[in-house]
C-alpha positions as CSV (number, residue, x, y, z in Angstrom):
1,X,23.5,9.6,180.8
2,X,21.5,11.6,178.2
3,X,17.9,10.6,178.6
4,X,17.2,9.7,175.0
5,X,19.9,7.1,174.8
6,X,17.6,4.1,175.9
7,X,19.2,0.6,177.8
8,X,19.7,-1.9,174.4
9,X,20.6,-5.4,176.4
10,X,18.8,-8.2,177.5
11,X,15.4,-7.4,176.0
12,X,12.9,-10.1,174.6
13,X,13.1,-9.7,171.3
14,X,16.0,-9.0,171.2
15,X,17.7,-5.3,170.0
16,X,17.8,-4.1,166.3
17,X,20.4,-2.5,164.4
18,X,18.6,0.0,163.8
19,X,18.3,0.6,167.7
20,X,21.4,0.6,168.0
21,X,22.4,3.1,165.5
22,X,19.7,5.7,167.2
23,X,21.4,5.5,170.0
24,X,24.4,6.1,168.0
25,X,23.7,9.1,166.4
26,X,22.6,10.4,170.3
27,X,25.7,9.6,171.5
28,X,27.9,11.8,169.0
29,X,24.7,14.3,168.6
30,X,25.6,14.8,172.3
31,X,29.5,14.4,172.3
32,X,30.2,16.6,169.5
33,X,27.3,19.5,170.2
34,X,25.8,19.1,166.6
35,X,22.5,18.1,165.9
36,X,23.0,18.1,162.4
37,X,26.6,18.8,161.4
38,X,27.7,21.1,158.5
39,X,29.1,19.7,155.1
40,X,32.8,20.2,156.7
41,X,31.8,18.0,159.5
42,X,29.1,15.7,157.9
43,X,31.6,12.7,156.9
44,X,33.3,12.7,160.4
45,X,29.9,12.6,162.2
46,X,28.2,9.8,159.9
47,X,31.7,7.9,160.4
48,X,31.3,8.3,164.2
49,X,28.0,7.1,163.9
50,X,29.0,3.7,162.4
51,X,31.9,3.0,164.4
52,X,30.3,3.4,167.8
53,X,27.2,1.4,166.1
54,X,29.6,-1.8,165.1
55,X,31.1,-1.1,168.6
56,X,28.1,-1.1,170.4
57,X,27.0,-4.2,168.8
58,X,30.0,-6.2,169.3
59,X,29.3,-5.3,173.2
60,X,26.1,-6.2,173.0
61,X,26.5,-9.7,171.9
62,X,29.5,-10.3,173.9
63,X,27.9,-9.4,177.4
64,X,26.0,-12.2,179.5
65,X,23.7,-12.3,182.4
66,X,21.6,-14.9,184.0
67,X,18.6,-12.5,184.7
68,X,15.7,-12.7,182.5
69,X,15.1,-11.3,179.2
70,X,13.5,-8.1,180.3
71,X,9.9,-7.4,178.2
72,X,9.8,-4.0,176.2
73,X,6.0,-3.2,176.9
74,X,6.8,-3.6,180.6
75,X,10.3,-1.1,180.6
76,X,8.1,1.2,178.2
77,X,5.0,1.3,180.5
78,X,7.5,1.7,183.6
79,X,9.0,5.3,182.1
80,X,6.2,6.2,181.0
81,X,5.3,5.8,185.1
82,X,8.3,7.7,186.0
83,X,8.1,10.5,183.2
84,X,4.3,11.0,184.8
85,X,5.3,11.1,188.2
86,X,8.6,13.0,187.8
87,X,6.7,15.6,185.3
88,X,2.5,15.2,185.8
89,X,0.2,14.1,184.2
């Protein structure tokens, strides 16, 4: 999975739309190669974008889980763990 695409469910509070369409645009930023897409291809991307944001939030308010919300400060502080460990200090 790319790395800046970040888990979006079960947090306390819960997620945004404007997370969700971040990890949107990184999804077809990845998929389609283009950081920024040219005027040919800037109307196909943006409409990418907003599908797979609508998508993504229909999933996100359909799923269900009996675990606990998780906390954002905790996940955050965990990477930020791992990103030290896996790359130093």
């Amino acid at each position: 999975m790319c790395r800046n695409i970040k888990n979006l469910f079960n947090f306390d509070p819960p997620v945004t739309d404007e997370e969700i369409r971040a990890a949107s645009l990184q999804f077809v930023r990845k998929i389609s190669g283009f950081n920024k897409p040219s005027k040919a291809n800037e109307d196909a991307f943006l409409a990418a974008i907003e599908e797979i944001a609508g998508i993504s939030a229909r999933l996100l308010r359909a799923l269900e889980t009996n675990a606990p919300p998780k906390n954002r400060e905790e996940e955050a502080a965990k990477a930020k763990a791992r990103a030290a460990e896996r790359f130093g200090a």
